[in-house]
C-alpha positions in Angstrom: 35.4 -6.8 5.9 32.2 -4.7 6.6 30.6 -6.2 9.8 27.2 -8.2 9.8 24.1 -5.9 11.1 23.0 -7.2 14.2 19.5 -5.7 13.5 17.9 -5.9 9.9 16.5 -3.4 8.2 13.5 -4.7 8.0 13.5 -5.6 11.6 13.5 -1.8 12.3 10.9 -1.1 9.3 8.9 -3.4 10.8 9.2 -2.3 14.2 8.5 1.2 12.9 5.2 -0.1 11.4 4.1 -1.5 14.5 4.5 1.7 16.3 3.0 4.2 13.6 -0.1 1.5 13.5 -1.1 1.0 17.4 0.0 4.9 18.5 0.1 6.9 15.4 3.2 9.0 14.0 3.4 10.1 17.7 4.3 7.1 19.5 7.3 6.3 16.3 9.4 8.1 17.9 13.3 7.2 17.5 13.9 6.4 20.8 10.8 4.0 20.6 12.0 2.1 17.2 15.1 2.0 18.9 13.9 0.6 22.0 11.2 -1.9 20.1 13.4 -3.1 17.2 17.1 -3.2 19.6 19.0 -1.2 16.9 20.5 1.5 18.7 19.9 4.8 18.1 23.1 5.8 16.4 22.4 2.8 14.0 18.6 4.7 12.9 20.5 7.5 12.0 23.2 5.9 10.1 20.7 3.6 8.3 18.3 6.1 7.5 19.3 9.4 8.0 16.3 10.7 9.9 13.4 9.5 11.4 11.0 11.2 8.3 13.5 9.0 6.2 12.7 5.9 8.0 9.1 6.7 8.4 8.9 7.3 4.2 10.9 3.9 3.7 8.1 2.2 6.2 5.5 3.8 3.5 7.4 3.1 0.9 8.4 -0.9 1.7 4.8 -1.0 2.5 3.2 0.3 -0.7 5.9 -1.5 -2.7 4.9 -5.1 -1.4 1.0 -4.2 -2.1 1.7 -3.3 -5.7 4.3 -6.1 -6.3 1.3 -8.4 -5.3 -1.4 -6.4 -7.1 1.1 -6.7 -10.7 1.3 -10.2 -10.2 -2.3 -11.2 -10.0 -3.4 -8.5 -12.9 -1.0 -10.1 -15.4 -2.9 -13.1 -17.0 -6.7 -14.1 -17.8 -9.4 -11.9 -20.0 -9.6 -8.1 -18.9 -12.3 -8.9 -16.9 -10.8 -11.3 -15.1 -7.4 -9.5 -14.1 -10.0 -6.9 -13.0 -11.5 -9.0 -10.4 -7.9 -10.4 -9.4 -6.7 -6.7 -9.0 -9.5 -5.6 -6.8 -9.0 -9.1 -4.6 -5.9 -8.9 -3.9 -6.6 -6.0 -1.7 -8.7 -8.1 0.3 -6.0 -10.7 0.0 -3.2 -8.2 1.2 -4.9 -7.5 4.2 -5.4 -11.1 4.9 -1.8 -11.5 4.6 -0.1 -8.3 6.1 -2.4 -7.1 8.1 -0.6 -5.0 9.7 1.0 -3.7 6.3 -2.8 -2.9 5.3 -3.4 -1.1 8.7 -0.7 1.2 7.7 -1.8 2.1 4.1 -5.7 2.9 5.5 -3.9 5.1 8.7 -1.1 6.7 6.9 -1.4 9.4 3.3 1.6 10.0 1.2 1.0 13.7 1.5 1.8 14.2 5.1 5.7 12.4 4.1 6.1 14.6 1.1 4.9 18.1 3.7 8.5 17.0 5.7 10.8 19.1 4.3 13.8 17.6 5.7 13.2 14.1 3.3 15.8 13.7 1.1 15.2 14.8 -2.4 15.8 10.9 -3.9 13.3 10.0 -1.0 11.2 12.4 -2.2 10.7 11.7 -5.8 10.1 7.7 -4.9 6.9 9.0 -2.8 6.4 11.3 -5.8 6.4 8.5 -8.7 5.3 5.5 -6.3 1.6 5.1 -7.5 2.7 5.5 -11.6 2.4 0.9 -12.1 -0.8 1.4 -10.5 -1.9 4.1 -13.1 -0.6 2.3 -15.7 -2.2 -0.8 -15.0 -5.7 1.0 -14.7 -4.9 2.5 -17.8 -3.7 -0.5 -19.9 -6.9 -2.0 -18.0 -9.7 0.4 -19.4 -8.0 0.2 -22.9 -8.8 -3.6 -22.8 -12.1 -3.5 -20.5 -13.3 -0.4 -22.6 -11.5 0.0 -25.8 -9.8 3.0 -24.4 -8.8 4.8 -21.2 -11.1 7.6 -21.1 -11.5 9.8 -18.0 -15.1 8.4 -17.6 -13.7 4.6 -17.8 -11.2 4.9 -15.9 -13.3 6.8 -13.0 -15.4 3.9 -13.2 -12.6 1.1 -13.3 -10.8 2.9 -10.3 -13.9 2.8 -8.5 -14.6 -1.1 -9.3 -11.2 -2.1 -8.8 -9.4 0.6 -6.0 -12.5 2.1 -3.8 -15.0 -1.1 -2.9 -12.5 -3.4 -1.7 -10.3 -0.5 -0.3 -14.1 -0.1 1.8 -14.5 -3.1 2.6 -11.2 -3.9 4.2 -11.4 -1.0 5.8 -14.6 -1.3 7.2 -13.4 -4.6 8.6 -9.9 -4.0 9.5 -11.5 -0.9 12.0 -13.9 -3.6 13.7 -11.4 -5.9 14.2 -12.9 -8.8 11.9 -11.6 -10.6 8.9 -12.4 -8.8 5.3 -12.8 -12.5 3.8 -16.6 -12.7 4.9 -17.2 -10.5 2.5 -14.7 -11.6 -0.8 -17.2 -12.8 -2.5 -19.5 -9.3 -2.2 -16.4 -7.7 -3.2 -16.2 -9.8 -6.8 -19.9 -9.1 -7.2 -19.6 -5.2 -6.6 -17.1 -5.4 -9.4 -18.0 -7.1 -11.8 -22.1 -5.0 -11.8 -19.5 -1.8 -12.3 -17.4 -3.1 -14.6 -20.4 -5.3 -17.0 -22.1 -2.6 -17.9 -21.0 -0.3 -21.0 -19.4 2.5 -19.6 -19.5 6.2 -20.5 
């Protein structure tokens, strides 16, 4: 019989997280996840092969839990209104896991792919990760717009991925809640999605 783990993987995820979010990839260090999370070292290794590893399943936990929450409120109403719940659920994420959010504005998938030492299965996960976002953007201009053009789904990525990706941004670097401004967010949406679009 395989003995329990004393530590949890996502005791050590989240450990990493909190490291990569207050000091940057620079304070993660192993000896620093060990030290924060009480896994030993050995037991990083084992786990996840490398510290790039861990760092990419960080990401990739991270990103996972945004768009499992980001499906879930795009799946029923009119087009407009899964729109609106799409681009408020970023606002929502943040409210909930903020340091999860801190992560997604501080981190880019890029610099995990540039590690050559990531495992090729790690790899294509970072490579595929945003593809139910894109579908969802595209199955949401064929509905908003008739069909997913470049031009409509500019605009719907706009609406629905850059304002409230601003806005909690903007807030999330002062230090203040993004929820102030929900509402503006909903607004700024709907004024780029009512109009007919190119």
């Amino acid at each position: 019989m395989a003995r329990p783990k004393l530590h949890s993987d996502d005791a050590i995820l989240d450990a990493a997280r909190d490291l990569l979010v207050r000091g940057g990839p620079g304070a993660a260090t192993t000896a620093a996840i060990s030290s924060t999370s009480g896994a030993p070292v050995g037991s990083l290794y084992h786990r996840f092969g490398s510290r790039p590893q861990l760092l990419a399943e960080v990401w990739l936990r991270t990103v996972r839990r945004f768009q499992a929450g980001l499906l879930a409120a795009a799946t029923s109403g009119t087009a407009i209104e899964r729109a609106l719940a799409a681009a408020d659920w970023t606002v929502e994420f943040a409210l909930r896991h903020p340091a999860d959010a801190r992560l997604l504005l501080q981190a880019r998938r890029e610099e995990l792919l540039a590690d050559a030492d990531l495992p090729a299965h790690v790899r294509q996960s970072l490579t595929d990760l945003n593809k139910p976002v894109i579908d969802l953007l595209r199955g949401l201009a064929a509905d908003l717009f008739g069909a997913p053009t470049p031009a409509r789904l500019e605009r719907l990525a706009i609406a629905v991925v850059d304002v409230p990706y601003a806005v909690v941004r903007r807030h999330l670097s002062r230090g203040t809640s993004p929820r102030v401004d929900r509402d503006l967010v909903s607004h700024a949406v709907r004024a780029l999605l009512d109009p007919p679009a190119g």
